[in-house]
Residue, then its C-alpha position, 0 to 999 in steps of 0.5 A: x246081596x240086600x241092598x238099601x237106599x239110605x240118606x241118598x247111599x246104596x247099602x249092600x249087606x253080604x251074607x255070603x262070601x258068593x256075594x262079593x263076586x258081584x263086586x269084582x269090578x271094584x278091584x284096583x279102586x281105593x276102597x274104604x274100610x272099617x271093621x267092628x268087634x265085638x266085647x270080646x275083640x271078636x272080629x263082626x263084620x267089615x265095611x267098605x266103601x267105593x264111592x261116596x254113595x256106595x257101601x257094603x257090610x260083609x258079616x265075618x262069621x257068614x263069609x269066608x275069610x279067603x273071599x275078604x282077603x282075595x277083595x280086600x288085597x286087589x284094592x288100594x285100602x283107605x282106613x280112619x286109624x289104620x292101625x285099629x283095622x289092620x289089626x282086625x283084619x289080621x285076626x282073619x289071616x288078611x294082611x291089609x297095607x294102608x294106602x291112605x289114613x284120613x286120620x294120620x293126614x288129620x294129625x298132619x294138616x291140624x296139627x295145632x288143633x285141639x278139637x279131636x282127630x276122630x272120624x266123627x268130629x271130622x265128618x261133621x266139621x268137614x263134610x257136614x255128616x251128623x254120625x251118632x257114636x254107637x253108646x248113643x243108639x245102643x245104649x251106654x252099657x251096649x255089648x256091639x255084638x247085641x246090637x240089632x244086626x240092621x244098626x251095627x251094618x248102616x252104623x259101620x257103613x256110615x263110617x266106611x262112607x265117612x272115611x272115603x268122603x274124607x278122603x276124596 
């Protein structure tokens, strides 16, 4: 895989599904994952992340979705707003169970709060993570699938590594 060093993270980027076999020790660890779309709900890629330092970006349309579906279903799965990424991932034939939801234990331990449930106020607020929406690096009137490729990867990673520091 193509791996970066960013803000202390190790970023892998996979293009090809033999790349994930690289990752095989990770089955039966919590995994945390989010998924992008595109302006036609197309499903573009899907991050995981493993630890709060490790992420990867798996770009859909380059990688085959028995491969995604064999990594994802050997690991207990942590999503922000699971029912968004289930339903994603549904897209490609995966059936994924979320184990945990940093955004339903959210709505439970705030619940008189009125600030917001959203992964970023929820980074920023507890993790000390400043995370940019996607309109604000792309542009107001951004189409995601338009977004330069090495953007939507560190942008959907960061939101994988959000989602597993929440949860740890």
């Amino acid at each position: 895989s193509f791996c970066i060093r960013k803000k202390g993270a190790m970023k892998h980027i996979i293009t090809h599904w033999k790349q994930l076999e690289e990752f095989r020790h990770l089955s039966g660890k919590y995994l945390a994952v989010d998924t992008e779309t595109g302006s036609d709900d197309k499903l573009l890629t899907v991050q995981v992340a493993w630890s709060p330092v490790d992420a990867m970006c798996i770009w859909v349309d380059k990688c085959d979705a028995e491969a995604i579906r064999i990594f994802l279903s050997n690991s207990p799965l942590v999503m922000h707003y699971g029912q968004h990424d289930v339903t994603e991932l549904a897209k490609l034939g995966i059936r994924a169970t979320v184990a945990f939801d940093t955004y339903a234990a959210a709505r439970l331990l705030f619940y008189d709060k009125r600030e917001g449930f959203g992964l970023k106020y929820l980074a920023r607020t507890y993790l000390g993570m400043e995370m940019k929406d996607l309109k604000d690096i792309a542009g107001e009137d951004y189409k995601t699938e338009d977004v330069d490729p090495a953007i939507l990867a560190d942008y959907g990673m960061d939101d994988a590594l959000a989602t597993y520091r929440l949860f740890t």
